[in-house]
N, C-alpha and C positions, 0 to 999 in steps of 0.2 A: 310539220312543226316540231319543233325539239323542245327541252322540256323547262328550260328556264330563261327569263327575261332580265335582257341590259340595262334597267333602270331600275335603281333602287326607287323603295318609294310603290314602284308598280309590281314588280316582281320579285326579288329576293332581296330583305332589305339586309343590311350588316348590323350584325348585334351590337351593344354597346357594352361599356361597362369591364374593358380591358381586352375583352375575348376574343378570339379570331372572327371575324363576319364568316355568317354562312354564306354570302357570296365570294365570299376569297378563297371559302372553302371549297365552292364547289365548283371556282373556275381553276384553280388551282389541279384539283382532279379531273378535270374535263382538257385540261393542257396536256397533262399526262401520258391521258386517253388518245389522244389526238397524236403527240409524239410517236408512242409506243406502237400505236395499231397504225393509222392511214400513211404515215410518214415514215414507219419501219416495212411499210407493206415492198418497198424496192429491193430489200432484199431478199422476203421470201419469193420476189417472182420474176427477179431477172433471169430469164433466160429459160423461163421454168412454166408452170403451168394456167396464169390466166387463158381465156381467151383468145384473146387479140392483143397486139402491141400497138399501142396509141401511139402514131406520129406525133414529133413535137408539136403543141399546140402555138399560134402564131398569137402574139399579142391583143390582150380584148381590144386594143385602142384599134388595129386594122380588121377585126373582127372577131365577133365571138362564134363558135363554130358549133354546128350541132349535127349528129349522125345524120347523115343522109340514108336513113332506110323506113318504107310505105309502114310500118309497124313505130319506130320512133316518130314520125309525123301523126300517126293516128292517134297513139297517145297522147301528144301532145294537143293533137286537138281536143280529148277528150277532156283533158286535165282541165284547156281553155273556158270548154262549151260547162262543165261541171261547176265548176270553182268563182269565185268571187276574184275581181282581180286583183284586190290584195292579195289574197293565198295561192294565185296563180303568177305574180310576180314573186312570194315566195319560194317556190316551188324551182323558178327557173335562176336564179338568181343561187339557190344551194346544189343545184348541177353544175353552175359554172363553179361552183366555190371547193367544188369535190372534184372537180379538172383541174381548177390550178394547184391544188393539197396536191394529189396524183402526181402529177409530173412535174412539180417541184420536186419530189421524192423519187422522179423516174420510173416509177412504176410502170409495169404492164397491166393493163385492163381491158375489157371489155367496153368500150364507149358505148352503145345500143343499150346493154346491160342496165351500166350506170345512170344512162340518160331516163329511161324508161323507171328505175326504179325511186329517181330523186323527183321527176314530173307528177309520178302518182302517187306519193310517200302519205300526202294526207288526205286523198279521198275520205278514207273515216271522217273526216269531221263535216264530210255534205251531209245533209241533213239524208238525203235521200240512200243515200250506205253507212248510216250511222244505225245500229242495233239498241236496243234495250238495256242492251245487259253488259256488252261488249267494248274494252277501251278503246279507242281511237282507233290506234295503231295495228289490231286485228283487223276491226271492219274493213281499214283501208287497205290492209292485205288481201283480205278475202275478194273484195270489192275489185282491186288490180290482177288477181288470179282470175278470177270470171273475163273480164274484161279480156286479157291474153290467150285464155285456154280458146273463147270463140272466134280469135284470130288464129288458131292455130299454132302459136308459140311454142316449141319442145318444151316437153315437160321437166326437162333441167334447168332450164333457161327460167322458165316462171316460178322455181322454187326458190332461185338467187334473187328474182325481185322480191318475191312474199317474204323471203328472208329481210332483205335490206329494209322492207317497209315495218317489219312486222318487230322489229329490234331496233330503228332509228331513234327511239328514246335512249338506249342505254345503249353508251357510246364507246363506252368499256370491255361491253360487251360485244359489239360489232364491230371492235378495233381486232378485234381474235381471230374475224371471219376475214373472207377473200377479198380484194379490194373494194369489188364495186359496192359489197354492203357496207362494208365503212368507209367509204366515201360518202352515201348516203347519209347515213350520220353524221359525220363530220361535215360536209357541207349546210348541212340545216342546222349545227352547232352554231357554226359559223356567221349565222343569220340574226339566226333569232337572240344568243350571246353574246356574241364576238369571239367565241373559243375560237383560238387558233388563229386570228386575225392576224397576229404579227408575222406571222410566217409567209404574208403574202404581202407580195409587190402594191403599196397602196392606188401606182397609176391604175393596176389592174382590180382593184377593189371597186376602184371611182369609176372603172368603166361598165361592171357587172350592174352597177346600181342605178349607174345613167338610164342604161339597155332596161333594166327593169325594175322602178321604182320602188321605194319604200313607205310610198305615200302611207299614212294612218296605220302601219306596221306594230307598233309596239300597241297600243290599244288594243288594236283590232285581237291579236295575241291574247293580251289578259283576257277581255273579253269572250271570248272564244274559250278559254280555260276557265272561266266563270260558266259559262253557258253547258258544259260538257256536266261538270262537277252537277249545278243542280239535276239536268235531265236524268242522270243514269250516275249517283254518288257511289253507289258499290263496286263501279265498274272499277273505280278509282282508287280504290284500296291499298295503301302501300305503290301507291304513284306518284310522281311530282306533281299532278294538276293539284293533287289532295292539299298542298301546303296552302295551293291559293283558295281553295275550295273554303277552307278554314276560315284566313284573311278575310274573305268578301263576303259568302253566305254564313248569315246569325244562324247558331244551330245545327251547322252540318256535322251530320249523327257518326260518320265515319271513324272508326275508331283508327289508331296506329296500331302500330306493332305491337308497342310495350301493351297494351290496351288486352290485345288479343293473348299474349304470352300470361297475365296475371288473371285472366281470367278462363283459363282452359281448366276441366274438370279433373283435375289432380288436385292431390293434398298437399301438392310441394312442388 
């Protein structure tokens, strides 16, 4: 899951009162994001150091294509057998969305990589690898690195997924990184906001969604971001769920930034 919702109203609503909406603001920066990292990632690797070179991928309308390897299958069952099928149709729906980003942009990548690291991106929010104390996005790293290391995974390989899982909120930040962690990103941008929507062929938008529904998607999302916020509020500290955490829970005690900056033990 990524960190902001398509509907105002439910998720980031636009201020009033002359001022730029903070959703304009922050799809605006999430564009950017999206340009500069997954879609400049062709030029840092043509010819050069991912992985593997992704044959062109053939249109989602004659099929949508998924690594053929006993490790990409397992995952994927895992992700299945774990997850709710809402979040398990999110899940596969921002792999395909971080293949067509990719190779619109011609990138070389890892497909195994990729697939593996957007199928498990939000184990954190099962209940049963979600921690106390820990945001999301760690547990479900953690939770994706156990799961690979007892498959026997090379231990470079599971660092680039725990990366891509453990940074798919901040999409700025995982636009810096190798492709397949910002594709992860950017594919569950893609989802859950519509970042970067335009840059993709709509026949092939309409066929990822077909392949795997969006049924009760945007709900399901806030909800889910409400549920997180009261279980474990300090997890959340200076994160995006915190905005919604505000929004929905009376009292949530979670200070901001400014909060923490005017109250540090200095005289100035």
């Amino acid at each position: 899951m990524d960190d902001t919702s398509a509907e105002d109203g439910v998720g980031i609503r636009p201020d009033t009162g002359g001022h730029i909406g903070r959703r304009a603001l922050l799809e605006s920066g999430a564009r950017l994001a999206v340009g500069a990292g997954v879609l400049g990632t062709a030029a840092a690797t043509r010819g050069g150091t991912a992985a593997a070179s992704a044959p062109k991928a053939r249109h989602p309308a004659t099929g949508l294509r998924l690594p053929d390897t006993a490790l990409a299958r397992q995952a994927m069952r895992f992700a299945r057998d774990e997850s709710s099928a809402v979040l398990f149709n999110h899940v596969m729906r921002s792999y395909h969305f971080g293949v067509l980003l990719l190779e619109r942009a011609g990138a070389r990548y890892d497909r195994e990589l990729l697939f593996i690291g957007s199928v498990l991106h939000d184990l954190g929010l099962v209940e049963r690898f979600s921690t106390p104390t820990e945001r999301f996005e760690l547990d479900g790293a953690d939770a994706a690195r156990r799961f690979l290391r007892e498959r026997g995974m090379a231990a470079d390989r599971v660092d680039v997924v725990w990366d891509a899982i453990a940074l798919h909120t901040n999409a700025t930040i995982a636009a810096r990184k190798r492709p397949e962690i910002a594709a992860v990103a950017a594919g569950a941008g893609v989802d859950v906001g519509g970042r970067g929507l335009e840059a993709l062929d709509p026949d092939d938008v309409a066929a990822v969604v077909a392949a795997h529904p969006r049924t009760g998607f945007k709900r399901d999302t806030v909800d889910t971001m409400v549920d997180q916020c009261r279980r474990k509020p300090t997890a959340y500290f200076t994160h995006p769920f915190a905005e919604v955490g505000r929004r929905h829970i009376p009292g949530f005690a979670v200070p901001t930034v400014e909060d923490v900056v005017l109250a540090a033990p200095f005289p100035d």
